[in-house]
C-alpha positions, 0 to 999 in steps of 0.5 A: 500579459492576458495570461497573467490577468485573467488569471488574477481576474479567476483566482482569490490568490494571485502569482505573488500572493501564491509565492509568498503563501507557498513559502508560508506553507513550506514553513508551516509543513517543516514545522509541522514534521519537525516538531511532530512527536511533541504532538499526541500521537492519537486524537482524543476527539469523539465522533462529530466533533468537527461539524461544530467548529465550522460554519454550516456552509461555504463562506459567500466571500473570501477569507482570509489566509491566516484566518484558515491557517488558524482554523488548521491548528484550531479544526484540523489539527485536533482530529488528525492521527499523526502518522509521521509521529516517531510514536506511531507504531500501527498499521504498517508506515505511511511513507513521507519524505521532502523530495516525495512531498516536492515531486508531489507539488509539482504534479499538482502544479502541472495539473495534467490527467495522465489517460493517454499518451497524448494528455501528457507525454512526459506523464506516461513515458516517465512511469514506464521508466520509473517502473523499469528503475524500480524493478531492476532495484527489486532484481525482478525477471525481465519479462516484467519490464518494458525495456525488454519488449517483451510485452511485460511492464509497470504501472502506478495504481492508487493501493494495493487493493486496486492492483488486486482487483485489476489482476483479478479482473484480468484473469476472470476476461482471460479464463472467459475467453479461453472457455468461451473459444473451448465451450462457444456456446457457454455463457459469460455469466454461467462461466463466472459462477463456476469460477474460484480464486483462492487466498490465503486466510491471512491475506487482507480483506481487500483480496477479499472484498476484490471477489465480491466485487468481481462475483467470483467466490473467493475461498481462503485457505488455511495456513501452517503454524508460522501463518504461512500458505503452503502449496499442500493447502491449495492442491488439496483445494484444487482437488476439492473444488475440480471434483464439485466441477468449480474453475480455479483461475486465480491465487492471491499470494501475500508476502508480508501479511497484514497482520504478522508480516508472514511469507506465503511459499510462492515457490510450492504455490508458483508451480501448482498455478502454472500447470493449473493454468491459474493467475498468481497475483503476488501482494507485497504491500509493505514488504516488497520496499525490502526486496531492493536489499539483497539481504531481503531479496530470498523472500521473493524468490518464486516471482518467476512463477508469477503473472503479476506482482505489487507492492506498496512504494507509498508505505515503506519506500519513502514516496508519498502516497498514493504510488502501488507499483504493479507489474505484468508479464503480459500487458495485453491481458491487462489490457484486453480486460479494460480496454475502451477506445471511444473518438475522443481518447484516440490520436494520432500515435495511438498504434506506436509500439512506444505507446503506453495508455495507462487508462487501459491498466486500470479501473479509473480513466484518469491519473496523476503524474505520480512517477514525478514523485518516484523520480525525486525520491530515487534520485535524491536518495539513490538506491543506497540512501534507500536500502539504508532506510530499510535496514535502519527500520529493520534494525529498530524493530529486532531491538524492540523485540530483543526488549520484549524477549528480555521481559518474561511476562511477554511473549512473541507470536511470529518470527521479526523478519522485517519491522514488525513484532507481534507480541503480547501479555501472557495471559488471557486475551481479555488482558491483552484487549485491555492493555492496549486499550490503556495504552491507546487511551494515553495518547503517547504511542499508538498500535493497533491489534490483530487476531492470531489463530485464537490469539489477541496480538499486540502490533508494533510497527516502526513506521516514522521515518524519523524513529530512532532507538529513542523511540523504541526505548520510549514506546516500550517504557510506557508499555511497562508502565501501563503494564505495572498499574494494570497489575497494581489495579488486580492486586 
């Protein structure tokens, strides 16, 4: 009972008040995702828009609940791209789904900041768990799991560009070490100006901005004719760099680039970085979801060869964002890169072999209960329901693109492997710049563009859980439509 009123004393919403608002919200959201494509997909807001809709400081007394709720559709609404629209068609999908939005509001509801085992129990054995689950969904070798005890294992980061720069880091504090036990009298810093990792060209920038933030040189390399990295490309770099007297340590490979969804050949590459003594991080942000259909599953042969792999559960697996799945071979070298014991995060069971600190995983110390949201979602969708999620979307984007290849006026620039087509205009890039300005400005389907070789390429990703062919039939009469007034405006 003192519980109960303090609580009340601390809080402008009570047990009551929050269980009948709840269920307002719930209704609101349901609202909201059901009726979503009747909505623009894209803002037509400009820059600033919103400071003027609301005060210029924080209210002195409460407000009210319906008066923020109204200030939702009034503020918030108008400024949001809704990427849960069936009409949105860019970047790659944002995943959303009712048991993932469930498991979420129970993490927010136990409140728990996960650093350790002893925080939250349950918050660290259940993601060592869950990632085993999921890894055994994606076939992939067992020194990755845990179960095994071989001293490999998962863990939850926020994106794929956190699990980049991890890897990273931890392969920079493992070739440190082994050059400093080689060369005792070498400098840290004079060993990291010798170092170099290695990408491909077409590897998102966040690989990128992971050297620059590491203070390691980055070299990008170039890729064959279907945007894919060769194990050519990086030998030839290897030479290159070990006769200048540079340290390779690292190579970034991607499977599903960003921007045409290509495959780099981790089964040449793999081989090269074991008998260089090189880390291969694998990056499969978006396409790795596909690899739990054995259909997809070739695309990842060459893990074997891999020190670490990641991809993206919150963009195609139906787990609300933030979840990245990463997974080691080697735990210790993760940790020995982050780890820090001061008194007051230490306890009593910290040395147990059945212990896993997370803070020890990452660049943040402190974590959410994200594997409660994996846990709702493998379960109430069971593998099947989600390999169907996979194999619907796939399908949806070879019927967009048997409809671009049915109309000669358009070409396509990369092979469709998974669910998303690069296509574009024949004719000048200043034509194909000018289409989707056009098609971005009428609000009814959004995509986003990318640079291929000396190309402007159109992309059109299927992304809403809830597309259907309808959708696809949609989206490409109006791109047909923006098309006929751009010729009828030439003419």
């Amino acid at each position: 009972m003192l519980l109960f009123t303090y609580w009340n004393q601390t809080n402008s919403m009570d047990f009551e008040e929050f269980r009948k608002r709840g269920k307002e919200m719930v209704d609101y959201i349901t609202d909201y995702l059901k009726l979503i494509e009747q909505r623009a997909v894209y803002p037509a807001v400009q820059p600033g828009y919103l400071r003027s809709l609301i005060p210029d400081s924080a209210p002195q007394e409460p407000d009210s609940f319906e008066d923020l709720m109204w200030d939702v559709e009034r503020v918030i609404m108008p400024g949001v791209t809704h990427w849960q629209s069936p009409h949105f068609h860019a970047y790659f999908p944002a995943a959303c789904s009712f048991p993932g939005l469930l498991g979420d509001m129970l993490s927010g509801a136990i409140g728990c900041i996960g650093f350790s085992w002893a925080a939250s129990p349950a918050c660290s054995e259940l993601e060592t768990v869950m990632l085993d689950w999921l890894g055994k969904m994606l076939n992939l070798p067992e020194e990755f799991l845990a179960v095994t005890g071989n001293g490999g294992g998962g863990v939850i980061q926020g994106t794929a560009s956190e699990s980049t720069l991890v890897a990273l880091l931890a392969a920079r504090k493992k070739m440190i070490t082994q050059m400093q036990e080689k060369y005792p009298d070498l400098e840290e810093v004079t060993i990291i100006s010798k170092l170099v990792a290695y990408t491909s060209e077409q590897s998102h920038s966040s690989v990128e901005r992971a050297g620059l933030i590491a203070s390691v040189k980055m070299r990008k390399l170039p890729t064959d004719e279907k945007f894919v990295l060769r194990g050519e490309a990086l030998k030839q770099a290897l030479e290159e760099d070990k006769a200048l007297g540079f340290v390779p340590f690292f190579l970034c490979a991607t499977l599903g680039t960003t921007s045409s969804c290509a495959f780099d050949n981790i089964v040449e590459l793999g081989p090269l970085c074991t008998s260089e003594n090189i880390w291969m991080h694998i990056d499969a942000a978006y396409a790795g979801s596909a690899f739990i259909c054995p259909e997809f599953r070739p695309l990842l042969n060459g893990v074997e060869f891999a020190d670490s792999f990641n991809f993206n559960p919150h963009k195609w697996l139906l787990v609300n964002f933030d979840c990245s799945a990463m997974w080691v071979k080697k735990r210790s070298e993760l940790i020995g890169a982050f780890k820090m014991d001061p008194l007051y995060l230490k306890h009593d069971h910290q040395d147990s072999v059945l212990i896993t600190d997370y803070r020890h995983w990452q660049i943040p110390l402190g974590r959410r209960f994200r594997s409660l949201k994996m846990w709702f979602v493998f379960r109430l969708y069971g593998v099947k329901g989600l390999q169907e999620h996979i194999r619907k979307q796939v399908n949806l984007a070879h019927e967009f693109e048997s409809l671009v290849r049915q109309d000669d006026q358009f070409e396509i620039v990369n092979d469709v492997i998974l669910g998303l087509v690069c296509f574009r205009l024949k004719g000048s890039n200043d034509l194909n710049k000018n289409l989707i300005k056009r098609i971005n400005e009428m609000r009814k389907i959004h995509i986003v563009p990318c640079q291929l070789q000396d190309k402007f390429v159109l992309r059109f990703a299927v992304c809403a859980p809830t597309t259907e062919s309808k959708h696809i039939q949609y989206a490409w009469q109006q791109i047909k439509e923006i098309v006929t007034q751009l010729q009828q405006g030439h003419q």
